[in-house]
C-alpha positions in Angstrom: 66.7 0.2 21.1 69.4 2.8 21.8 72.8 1.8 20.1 74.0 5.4 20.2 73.9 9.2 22.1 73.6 10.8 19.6 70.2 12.1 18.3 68.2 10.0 15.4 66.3 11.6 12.2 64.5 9.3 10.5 62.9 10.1 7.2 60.7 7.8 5.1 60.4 9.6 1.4 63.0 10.9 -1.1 61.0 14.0 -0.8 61.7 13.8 3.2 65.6 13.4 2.3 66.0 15.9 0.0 64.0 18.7 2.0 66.9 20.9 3.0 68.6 20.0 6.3 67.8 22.1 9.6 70.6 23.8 10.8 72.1 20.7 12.1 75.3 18.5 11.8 74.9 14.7 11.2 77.5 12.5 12.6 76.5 9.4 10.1 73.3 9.3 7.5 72.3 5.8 6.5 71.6 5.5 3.4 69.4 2.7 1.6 71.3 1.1 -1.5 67.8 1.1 -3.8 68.0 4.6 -2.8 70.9 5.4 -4.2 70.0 3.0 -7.4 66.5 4.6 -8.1 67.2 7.8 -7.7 70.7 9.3 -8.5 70.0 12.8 -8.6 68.6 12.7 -5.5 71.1 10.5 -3.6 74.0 12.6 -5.1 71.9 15.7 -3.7 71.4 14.1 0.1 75.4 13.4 -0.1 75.9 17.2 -1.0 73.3 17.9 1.8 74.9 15.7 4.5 78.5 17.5 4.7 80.9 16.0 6.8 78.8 13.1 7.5 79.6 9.6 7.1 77.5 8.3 4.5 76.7 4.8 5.6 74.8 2.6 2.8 72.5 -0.7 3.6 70.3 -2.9 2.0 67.5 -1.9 3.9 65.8 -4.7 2.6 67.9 -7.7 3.3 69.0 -5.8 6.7 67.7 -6.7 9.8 66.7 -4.2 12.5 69.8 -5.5 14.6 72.9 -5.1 12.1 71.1 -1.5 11.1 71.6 -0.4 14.9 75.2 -1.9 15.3 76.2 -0.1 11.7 74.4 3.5 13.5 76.8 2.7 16.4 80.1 2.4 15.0 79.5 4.2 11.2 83.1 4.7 10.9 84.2 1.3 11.6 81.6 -0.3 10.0 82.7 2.0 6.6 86.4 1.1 6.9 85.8 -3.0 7.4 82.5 -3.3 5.5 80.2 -6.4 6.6 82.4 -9.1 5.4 86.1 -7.8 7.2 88.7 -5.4 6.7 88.9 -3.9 2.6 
C-alpha cells in the first residue's frame, strides 16, 4: 500500500532505532507508544536523532495497518487533530 512519495524506513528493534541515522532527513518517524513507555532513554535519544521530523506516536498494537498508512500520509495533520478531532 503506498499512502505517500516519500521513501519508508522501517526498523523493527530499539537497537535498529537508536543506530545512528544515515545521512538522511525524515519528513515524519512513527513512533510506537510502548516504545516510548519501555524505554525512555532510548525514545528521548530517537527524538534527538530524528531532527526536524514530526514525531508521530501510535499504539501499534491497537492500530490497524489502515489508520498507520493514513497517519504516514498526512503526519502533520494527524499531530494537530489527534484521532478523536481537533485539540
Amino acid at each position: 500500500m503506498r499512502v505517500t512519495s516519500e521513501e519508508t524506513q522501517v526498523v523493527a528493534t530499539s537497537s535498529q532505532a537508536l543506530a545512528p541515522p544515515r545521512a538522511r532527513e525524515y519528513v515524519a518517524v512513527l513512533i510506537d507508544q510502548a516504545f516510548l513507555e519501555t524505554e525512555p532513554l532510548g525514545s528521548g535519544m530517537v527524538l534527538e536523532y530524528i531532527g526536524t521530523a514530526v514525531p508521530v506516536h501510535l499504539n501499534f498494537a491497537l492500530s490497524n495497518m489502515d489508520r498507520v498508512a493514513r497517519v504516514a500520509g498526512c503526519p502533520a495533520s494527524a499531530q494537530e487533530t489527534g484521532p478523536d478531532g481537533p485539540a
